[in-house]
C-alpha positions as CSV (number, residue, x, y, z in Angstrom):
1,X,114.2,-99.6,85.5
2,X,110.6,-97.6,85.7
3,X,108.8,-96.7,82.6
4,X,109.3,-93.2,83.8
5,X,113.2,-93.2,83.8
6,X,113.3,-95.0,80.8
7,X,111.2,-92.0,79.4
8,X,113.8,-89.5,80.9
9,X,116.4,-90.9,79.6
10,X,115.1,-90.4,76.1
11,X,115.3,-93.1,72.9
12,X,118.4,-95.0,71.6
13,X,119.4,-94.4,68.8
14,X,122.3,-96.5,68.2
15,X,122.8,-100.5,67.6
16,X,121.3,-102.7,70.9
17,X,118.1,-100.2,71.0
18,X,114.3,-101.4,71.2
19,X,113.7,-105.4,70.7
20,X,117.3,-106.0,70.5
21,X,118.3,-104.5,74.0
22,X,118.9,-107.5,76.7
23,X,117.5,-106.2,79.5
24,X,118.8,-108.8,82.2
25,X,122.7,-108.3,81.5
26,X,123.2,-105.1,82.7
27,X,125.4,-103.0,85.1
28,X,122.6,-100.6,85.9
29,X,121.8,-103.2,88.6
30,X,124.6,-101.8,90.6
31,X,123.6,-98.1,90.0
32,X,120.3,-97.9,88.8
33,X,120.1,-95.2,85.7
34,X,116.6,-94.0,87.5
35,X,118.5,-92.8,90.4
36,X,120.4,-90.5,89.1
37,X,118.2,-87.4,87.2
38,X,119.0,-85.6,84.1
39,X,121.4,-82.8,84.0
40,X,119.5,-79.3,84.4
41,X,121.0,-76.0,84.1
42,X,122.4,-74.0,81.6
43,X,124.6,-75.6,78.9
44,X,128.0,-73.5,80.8
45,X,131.0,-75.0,82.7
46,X,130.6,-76.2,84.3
47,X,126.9,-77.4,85.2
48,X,125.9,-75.5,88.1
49,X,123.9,-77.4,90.7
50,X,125.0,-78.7,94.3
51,X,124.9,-82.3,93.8
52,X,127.7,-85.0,92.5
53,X,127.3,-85.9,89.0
54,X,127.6,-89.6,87.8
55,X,128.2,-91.5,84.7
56,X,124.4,-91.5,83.7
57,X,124.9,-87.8,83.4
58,X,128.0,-88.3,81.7
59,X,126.1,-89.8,79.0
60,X,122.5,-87.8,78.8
61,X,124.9,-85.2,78.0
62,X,126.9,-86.7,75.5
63,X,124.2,-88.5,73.9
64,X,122.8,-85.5,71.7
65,X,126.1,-84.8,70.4
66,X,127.0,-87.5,69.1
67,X,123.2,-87.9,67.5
68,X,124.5,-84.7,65.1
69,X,127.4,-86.9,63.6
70,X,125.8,-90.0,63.1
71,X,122.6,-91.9,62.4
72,X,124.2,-94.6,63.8
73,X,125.2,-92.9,67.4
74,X,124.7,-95.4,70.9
75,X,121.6,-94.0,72.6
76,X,121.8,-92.8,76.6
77,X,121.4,-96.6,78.0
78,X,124.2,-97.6,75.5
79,X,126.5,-95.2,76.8
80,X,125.4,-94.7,80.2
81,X,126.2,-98.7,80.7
82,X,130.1,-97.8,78.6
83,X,130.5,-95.1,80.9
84,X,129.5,-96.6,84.2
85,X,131.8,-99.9,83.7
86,X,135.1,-97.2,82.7
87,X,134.3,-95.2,85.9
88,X,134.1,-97.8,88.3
89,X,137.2,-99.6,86.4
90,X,139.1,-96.2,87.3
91,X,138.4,-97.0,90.8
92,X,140.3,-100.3,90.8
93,X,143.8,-100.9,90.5
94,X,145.8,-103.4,88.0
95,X,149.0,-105.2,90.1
96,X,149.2,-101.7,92.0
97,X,148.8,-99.3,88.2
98,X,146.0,-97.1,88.1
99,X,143.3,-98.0,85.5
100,X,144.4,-95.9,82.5
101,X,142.7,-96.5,79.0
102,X,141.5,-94.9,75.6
103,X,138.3,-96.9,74.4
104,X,137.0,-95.7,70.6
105,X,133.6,-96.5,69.3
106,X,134.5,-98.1,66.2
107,X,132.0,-100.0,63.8
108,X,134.3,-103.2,62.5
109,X,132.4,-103.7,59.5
110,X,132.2,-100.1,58.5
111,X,131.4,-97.6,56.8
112,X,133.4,-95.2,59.5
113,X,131.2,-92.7,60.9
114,X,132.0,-89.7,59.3
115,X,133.2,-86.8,62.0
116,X,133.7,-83.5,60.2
117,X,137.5,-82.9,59.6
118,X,138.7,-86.0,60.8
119,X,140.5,-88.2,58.0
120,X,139.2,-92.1,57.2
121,X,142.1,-93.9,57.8
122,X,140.8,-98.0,56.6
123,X,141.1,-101.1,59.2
124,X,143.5,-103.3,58.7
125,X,142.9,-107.3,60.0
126,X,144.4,-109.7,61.2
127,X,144.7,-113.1,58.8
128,X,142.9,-115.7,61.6
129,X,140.0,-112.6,61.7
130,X,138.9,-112.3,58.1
131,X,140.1,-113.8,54.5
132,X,143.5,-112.3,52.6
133,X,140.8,-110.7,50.5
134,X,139.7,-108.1,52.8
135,X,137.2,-107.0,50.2
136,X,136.4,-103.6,48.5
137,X,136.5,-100.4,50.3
138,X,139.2,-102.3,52.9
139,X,143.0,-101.4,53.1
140,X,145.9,-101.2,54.8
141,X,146.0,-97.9,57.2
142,X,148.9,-95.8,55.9
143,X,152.4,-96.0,57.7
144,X,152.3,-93.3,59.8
145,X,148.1,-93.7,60.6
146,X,146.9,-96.3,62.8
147,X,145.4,-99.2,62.4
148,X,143.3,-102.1,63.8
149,X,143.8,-105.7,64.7
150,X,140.8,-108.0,65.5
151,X,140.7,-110.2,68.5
152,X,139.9,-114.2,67.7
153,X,136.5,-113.4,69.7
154,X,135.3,-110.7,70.6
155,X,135.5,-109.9,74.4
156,X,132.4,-108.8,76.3
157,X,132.4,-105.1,78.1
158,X,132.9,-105.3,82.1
159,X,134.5,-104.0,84.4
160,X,137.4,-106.6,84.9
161,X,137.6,-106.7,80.9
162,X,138.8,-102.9,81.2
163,X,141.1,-103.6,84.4
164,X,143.0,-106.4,81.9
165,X,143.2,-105.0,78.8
166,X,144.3,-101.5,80.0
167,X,147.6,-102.8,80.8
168,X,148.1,-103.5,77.0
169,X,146.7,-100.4,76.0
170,X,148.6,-97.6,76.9
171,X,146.8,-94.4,76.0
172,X,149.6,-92.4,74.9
173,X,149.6,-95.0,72.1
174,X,147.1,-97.6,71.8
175,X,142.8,-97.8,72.3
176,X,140.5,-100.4,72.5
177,X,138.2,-100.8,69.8
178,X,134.4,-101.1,70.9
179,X,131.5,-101.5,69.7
180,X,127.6,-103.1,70.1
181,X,127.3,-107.0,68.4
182,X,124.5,-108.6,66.7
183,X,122.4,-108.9,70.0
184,X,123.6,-105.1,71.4
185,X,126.0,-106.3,73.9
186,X,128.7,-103.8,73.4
187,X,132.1,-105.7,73.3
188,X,136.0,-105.0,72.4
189,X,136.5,-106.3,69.6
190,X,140.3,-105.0,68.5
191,X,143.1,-103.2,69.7
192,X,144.0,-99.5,67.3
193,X,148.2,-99.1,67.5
194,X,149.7,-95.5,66.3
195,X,147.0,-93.5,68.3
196,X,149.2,-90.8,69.0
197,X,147.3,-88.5,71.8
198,X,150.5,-85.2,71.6
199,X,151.7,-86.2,67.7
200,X,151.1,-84.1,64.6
201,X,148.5,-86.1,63.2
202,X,146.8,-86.3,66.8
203,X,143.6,-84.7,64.9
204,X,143.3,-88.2,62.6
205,X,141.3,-90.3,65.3
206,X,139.1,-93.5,64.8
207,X,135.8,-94.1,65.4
208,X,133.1,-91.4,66.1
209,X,133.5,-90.8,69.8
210,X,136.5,-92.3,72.6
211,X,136.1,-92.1,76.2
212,X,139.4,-91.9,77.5
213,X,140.0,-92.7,81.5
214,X,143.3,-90.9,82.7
215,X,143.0,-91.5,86.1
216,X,140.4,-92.2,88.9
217,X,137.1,-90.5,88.3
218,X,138.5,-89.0,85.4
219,X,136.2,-89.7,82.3
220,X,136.6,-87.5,79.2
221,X,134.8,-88.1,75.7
222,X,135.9,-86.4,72.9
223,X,134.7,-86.9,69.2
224,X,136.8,-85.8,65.9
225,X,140.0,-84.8,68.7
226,X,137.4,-82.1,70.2
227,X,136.5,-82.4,73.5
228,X,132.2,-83.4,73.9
229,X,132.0,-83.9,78.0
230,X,133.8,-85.0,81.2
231,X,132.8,-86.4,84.4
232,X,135.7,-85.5,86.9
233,X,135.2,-86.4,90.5
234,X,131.9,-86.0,90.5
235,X,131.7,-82.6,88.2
236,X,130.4,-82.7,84.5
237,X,131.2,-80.3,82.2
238,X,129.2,-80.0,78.7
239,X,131.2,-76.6,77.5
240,X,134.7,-76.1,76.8
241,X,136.1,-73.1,75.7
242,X,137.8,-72.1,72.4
243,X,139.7,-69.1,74.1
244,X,143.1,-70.0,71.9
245,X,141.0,-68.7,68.4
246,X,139.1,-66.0,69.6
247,X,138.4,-63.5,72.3
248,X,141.1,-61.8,74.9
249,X,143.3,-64.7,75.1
250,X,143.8,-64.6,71.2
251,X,144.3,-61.1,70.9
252,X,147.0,-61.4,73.6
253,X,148.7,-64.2,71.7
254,X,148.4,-62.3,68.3
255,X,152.2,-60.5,68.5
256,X,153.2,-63.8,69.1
257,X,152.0,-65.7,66.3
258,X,152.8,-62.9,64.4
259,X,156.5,-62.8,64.9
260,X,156.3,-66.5,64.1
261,X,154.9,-66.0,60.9
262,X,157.7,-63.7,60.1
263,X,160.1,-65.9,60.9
264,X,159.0,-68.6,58.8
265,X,158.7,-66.2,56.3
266,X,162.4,-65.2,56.4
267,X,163.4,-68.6,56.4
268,X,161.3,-69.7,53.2
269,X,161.7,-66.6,51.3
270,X,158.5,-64.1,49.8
271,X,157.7,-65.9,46.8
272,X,157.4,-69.2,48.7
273,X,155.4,-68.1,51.8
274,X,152.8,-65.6,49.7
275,X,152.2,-68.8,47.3
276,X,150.6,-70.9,49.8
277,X,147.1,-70.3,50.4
278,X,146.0,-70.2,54.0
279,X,149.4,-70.1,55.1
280,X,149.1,-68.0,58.2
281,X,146.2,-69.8,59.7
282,X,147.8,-73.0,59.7
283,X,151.2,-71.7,61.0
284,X,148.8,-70.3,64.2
285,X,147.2,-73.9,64.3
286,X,151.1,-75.3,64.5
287,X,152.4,-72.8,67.2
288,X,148.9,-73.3,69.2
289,X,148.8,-76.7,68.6
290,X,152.4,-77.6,69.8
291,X,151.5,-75.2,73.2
292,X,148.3,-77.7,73.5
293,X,151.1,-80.9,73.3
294,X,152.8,-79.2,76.6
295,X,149.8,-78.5,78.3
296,X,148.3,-82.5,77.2
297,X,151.6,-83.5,78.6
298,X,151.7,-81.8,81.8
299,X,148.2,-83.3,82.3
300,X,149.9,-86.9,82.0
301,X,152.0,-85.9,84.6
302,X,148.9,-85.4,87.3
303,X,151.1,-83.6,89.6
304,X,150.1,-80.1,88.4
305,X,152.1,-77.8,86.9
306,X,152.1,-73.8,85.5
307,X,153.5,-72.2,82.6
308,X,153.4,-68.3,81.8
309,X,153.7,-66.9,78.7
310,X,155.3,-63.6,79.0
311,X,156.7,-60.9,76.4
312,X,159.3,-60.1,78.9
313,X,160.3,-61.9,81.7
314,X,162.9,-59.4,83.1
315,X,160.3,-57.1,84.6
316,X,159.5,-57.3,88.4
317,X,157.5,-59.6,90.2
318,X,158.8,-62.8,89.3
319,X,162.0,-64.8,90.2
320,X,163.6,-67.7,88.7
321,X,165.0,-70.4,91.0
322,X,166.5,-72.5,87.7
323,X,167.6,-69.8,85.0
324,X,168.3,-71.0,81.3
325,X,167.5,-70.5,78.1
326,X,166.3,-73.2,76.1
327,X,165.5,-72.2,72.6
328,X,165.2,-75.5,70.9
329,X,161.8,-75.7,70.4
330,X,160.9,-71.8,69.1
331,X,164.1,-72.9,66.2
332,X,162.8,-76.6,66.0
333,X,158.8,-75.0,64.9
334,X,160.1,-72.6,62.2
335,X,162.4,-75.5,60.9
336,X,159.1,-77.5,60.6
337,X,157.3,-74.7,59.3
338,X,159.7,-73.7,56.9
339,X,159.7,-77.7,55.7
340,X,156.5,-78.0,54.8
341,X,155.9,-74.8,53.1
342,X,158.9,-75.7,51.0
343,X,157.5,-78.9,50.2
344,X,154.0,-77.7,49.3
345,X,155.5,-74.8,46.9
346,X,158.4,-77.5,45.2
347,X,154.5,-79.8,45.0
348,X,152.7,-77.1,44.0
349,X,155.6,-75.4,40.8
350,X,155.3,-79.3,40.2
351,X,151.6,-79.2,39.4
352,X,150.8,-75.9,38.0
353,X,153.9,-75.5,36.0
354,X,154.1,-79.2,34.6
355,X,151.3,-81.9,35.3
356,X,147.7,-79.7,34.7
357,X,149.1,-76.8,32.4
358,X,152.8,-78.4,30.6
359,X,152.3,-79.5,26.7
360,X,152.8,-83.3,26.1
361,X,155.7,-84.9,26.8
362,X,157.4,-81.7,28.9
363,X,159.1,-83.5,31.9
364,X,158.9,-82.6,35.3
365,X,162.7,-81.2,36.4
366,X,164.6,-83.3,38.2
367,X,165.5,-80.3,41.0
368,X,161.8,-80.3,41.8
369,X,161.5,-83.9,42.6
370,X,164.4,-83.4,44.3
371,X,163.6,-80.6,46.5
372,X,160.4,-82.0,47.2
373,X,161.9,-85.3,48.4
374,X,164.6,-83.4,50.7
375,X,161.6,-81.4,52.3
376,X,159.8,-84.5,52.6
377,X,162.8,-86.3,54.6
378,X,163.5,-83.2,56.8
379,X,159.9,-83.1,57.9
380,X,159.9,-86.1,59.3
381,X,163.2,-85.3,61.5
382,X,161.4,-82.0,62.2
383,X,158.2,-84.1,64.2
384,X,160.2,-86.1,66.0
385,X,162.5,-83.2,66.9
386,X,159.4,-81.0,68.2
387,X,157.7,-83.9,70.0
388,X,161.2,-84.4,71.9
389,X,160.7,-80.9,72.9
390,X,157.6,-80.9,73.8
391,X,158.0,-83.4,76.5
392,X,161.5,-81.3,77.8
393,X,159.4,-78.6,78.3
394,X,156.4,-80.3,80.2
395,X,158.8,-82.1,82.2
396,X,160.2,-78.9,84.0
397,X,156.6,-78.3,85.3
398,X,157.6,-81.1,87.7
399,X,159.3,-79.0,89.7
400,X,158.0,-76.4,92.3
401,X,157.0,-73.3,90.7
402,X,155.9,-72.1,87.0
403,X,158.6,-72.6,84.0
404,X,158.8,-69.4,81.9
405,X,158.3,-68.9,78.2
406,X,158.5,-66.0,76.4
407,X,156.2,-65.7,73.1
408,X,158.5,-67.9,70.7
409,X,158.0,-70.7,72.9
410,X,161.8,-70.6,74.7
411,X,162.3,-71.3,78.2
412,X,163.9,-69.1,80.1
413,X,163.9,-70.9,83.6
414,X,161.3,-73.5,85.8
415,X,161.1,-73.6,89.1
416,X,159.8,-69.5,89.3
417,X,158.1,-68.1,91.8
418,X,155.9,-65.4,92.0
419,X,157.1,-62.2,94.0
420,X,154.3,-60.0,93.3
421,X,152.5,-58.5,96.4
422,X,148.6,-57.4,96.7
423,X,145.2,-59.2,95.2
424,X,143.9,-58.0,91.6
425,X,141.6,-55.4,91.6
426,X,138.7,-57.1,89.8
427,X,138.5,-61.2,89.1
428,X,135.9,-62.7,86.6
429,X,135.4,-66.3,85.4
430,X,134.3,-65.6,82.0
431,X,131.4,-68.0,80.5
432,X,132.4,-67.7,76.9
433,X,135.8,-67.4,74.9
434,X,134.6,-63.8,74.2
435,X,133.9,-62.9,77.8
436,X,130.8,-61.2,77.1
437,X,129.2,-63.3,80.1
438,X,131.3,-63.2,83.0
439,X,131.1,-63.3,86.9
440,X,133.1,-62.2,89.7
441,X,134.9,-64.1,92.0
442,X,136.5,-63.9,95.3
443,X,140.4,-65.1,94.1
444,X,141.1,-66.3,98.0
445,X,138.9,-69.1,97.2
446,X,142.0,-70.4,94.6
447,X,144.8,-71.9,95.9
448,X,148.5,-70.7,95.6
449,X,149.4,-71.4,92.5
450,X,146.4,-69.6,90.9
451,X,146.8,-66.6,92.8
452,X,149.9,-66.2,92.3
453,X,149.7,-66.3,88.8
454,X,146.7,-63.7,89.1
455,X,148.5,-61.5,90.5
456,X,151.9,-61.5,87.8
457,X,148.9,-61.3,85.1
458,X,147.4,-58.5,86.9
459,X,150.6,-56.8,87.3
460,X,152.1,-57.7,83.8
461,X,149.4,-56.9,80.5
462,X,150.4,-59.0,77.6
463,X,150.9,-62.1,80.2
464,X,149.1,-65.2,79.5
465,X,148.8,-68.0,82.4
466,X,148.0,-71.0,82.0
467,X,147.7,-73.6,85.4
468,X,147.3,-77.4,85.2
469,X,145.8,-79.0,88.2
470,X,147.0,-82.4,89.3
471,X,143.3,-83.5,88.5
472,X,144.1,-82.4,85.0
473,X,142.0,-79.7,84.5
474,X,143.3,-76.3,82.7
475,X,142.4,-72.4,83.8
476,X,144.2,-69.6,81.5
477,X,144.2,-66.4,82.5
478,X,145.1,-62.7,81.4
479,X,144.5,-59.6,81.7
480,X,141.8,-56.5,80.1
481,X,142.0,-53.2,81.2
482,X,141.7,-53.1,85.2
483,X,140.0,-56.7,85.0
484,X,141.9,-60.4,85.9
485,X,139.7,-62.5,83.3
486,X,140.0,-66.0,84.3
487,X,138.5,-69.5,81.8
488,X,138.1,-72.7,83.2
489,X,137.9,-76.0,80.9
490,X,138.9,-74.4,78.1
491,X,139.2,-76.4,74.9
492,X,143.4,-77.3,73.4
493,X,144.3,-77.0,70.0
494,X,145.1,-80.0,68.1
495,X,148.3,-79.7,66.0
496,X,147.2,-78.8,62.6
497,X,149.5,-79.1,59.9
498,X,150.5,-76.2,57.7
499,X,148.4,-76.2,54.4
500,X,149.1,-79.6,52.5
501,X,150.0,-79.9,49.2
502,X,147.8,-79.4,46.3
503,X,145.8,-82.6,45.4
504,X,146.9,-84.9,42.7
């Protein structure tokens, strides 16, 4: 590598950097870093410019980022070397399985790296790794967080490394744990279980950063649950979009969350839903966050798939090869809604009314342990019961066509097809989530499935649709006025929990 790309490329900043590096053990050999430039452009989605992109870029993008989380974040060789070894592993096959994997950047000695509003969940080892005494600071990772396990030695990063173990780490479940030694070799040095990509407590990930490979060419690094950049078949994107919290697409989703908010409300009664601070917000962060399950889901899938959000779906324009009505999941949310604002009032009248203000000696009713207990069971059945739902519903997107929702989340058919006639007036890929920087496009240069949908959101204000492409990325579309606004790589919400209980 010249002086000159080594300059480009700008310092490292994590472990491995300066006298430590070891310059004759590398994979830039293969591809050397200097041949591929840095990304130019503006910081939009995604980067504009008419050549491929390539791991390298991949990481002079993500490198920055991560430099605002931690002191401690892997500099643009570090990653650029990571990233090259999981994108040519992608290209390979294990026994005739695409090479699919999760891969965290996790320190094994601590302290975590500290990602705003991502929990600290400890490390848990294995006996043969470390003494009984695991030391202070050290515990066991709660029962429903994950944990890791140490191997005997730690493994060396390669390609065929990656081919193995990502038969043993299933992503939907399971990540490697990686991370630079003493010399700045990065290795895998554990295996994290209970990483739960579509759960409730999908937010409560390890490590500062994981690059996750869902299928060939398909590189995505996230940090804290939140997307940072992806390197898909050649194309990097730096932005993602927050259009499900602000701008057009959350002002057409607004009656929606509304009416779910009411609902809850009825179920729990006034007194316990105008008790709990923030309620609202975080019953929007459940209802959004269980829509970004289905669409995560239907990304697993990689066969592509549509869903339309609709406040009616009688009106013309649309028919429905499978009709039903499936309404679990709209009656499953406001049962875990209702759950866990009943817990956090029977937790809060427990606190306020007994433990901080009660004289000495004044016991605690036993009705409020008990109620607190019985919400705290039915929660639990609540979870399982929406994640159930959540992969019914992304399932019917296997099938030909769009599956229809109306705004509380119930299906009322899959398999629909489009019968709206004519092109939108006006199309514009907006830049932002508020769509104050947009661009118009000619829609022909979509394929079917996004015109289609176009042209029912055109036809049908209040509509919201939302395409998955078998390469996994996500457009959502709606419409303002006489205009078809259209987003590409747009950013999920994670499922957020309603607010939690007050602290002990």
């Amino acid at each position: 590598m010249t002086r000159g790309a080594e300059a480009d490329r700008g310092p490292d900043r994590g472990p491995g950097s300066g006298a430590n590096r070891r310059p004759t053990r590398r994979m830039a050999a293969v591809t050397p870093p200097g041949a591929y430039p840095a990304p130019s452009g503006s910081d939009l989605a995604p980067v504009p410019g008419p050549r491929e992109r390539y791991p390298w870029d991949l990481a002079t993008a993500v490198a920055p980022r991560l430099a605002t989380l931690s002191t401690r974040a892997p500099g643009v060789e570090q990653l650029g070397l990571l990233f090259e070894a999981m994108y040519f592993a992608s290209l390979r096959t294990e026994e005739g399985r695409p090479v699919t994997c999760t891969l965290c950047w996790l320190d094994p000695d601590g302290p975590l790296p500290s990602v705003p509003g991502a929990p600290r969940p400890r490390i848990q080892r294995t006996a043969r790794a470390a003494p009984a005494d695991d030391g202070p600071g050290r515990a066991l990772a709660p029962c429903d967080g994950w944990s890791v396990v140490r191997f005997a030695q730690p493994i060396p990063l390669s390609i065929a490394t990656l081919i193995k173990l990502s038969a043993a780490a299933d992503p939907a479940c399971a990540a490697l744990a990686a991370y630079p030694d003493a010399g700045g070799r990065t290795v895998v040095w554990g295996l994290i279980d209970q990483v739960e990509r579509e759960g409730a407590r999908a937010g409560a990930r390890p490590g500062l950063f994981e690059a996750t490979l869902d299928a060939p060419a398909h590189l995505v690094v996230t940090a804290g649950g939140r997307p940072v950049a992806s390197l898909i078949h050649g194309q990097l994107t730096r932005r993602f979009h927050d259009v499900f919290r602000q701008g057009p697409i959350e002002r057409t989703l607004a009656p929606f969350l509304d009416r779910f908010a009411g609902r809850v409300r009825a179920a729990v009664g006034r007194e316990a839903f105008e008790a709990g601070d923030g309620l609202e917000a975080g019953l929007r962060g459940l209802w959004l966050g269980t829509l970004g399950r289905i669409l995560t889901a239907v990304q697993a899938y990689r066969h592509g798939g549509a869903l339309l959000l609709a406040p009616r779906l009688d009106a013309a324009g649309l028919q429905v090869k499978y009709g039903l009505r499936y309404a679990r999941l709209e009656h499953a949310l406001v049962r875990l809604a209702a759950t866990r604002v009943a817990r956090a009032h029977a937790r809060d009248r427990m606190w306020r009314g007994y433990l901080l203000e009660a004289e000495d000696g004044q016991d605690v009713p036993a009705e409020l342990h008990i109620e607190e207990r019985k919400s705290s069971s039915a929660e639990a059945q609540c979870v399982s019961e929406v994640a159930g739902c959540v992969r019914f519903v992304a399932s019917l997107t296997r099938v030909d066509g769009l599956v229809a929702l109306d705004g509380d989340l119930a299906v009322h058919g899959f398999g629909a097809e489009i019968t709206a006639q004519g092109e939108p007036g006006r199309v514009l890929v907006a830049h932002d989530a508020l769509a104050r920087n947009v661009e118009a496009i000619d829609p022909t240069h979509f394929g079917t499935r996004h015109r289609s949908m176009m042209r029912y959101c055109a036809l049908q204000p209040g509509s919201v649709g939302l395409v998955v492409s078998q390469d996994g990325a996500i457009r959502v579309m709606t419409s303002v006025g006489d205009r078809l606004l259209l987003w590409e790589q747009v950013e999920l919400v994670e499922a957020e929990d309603a607010p939690a209980p007050p602290p002990a």
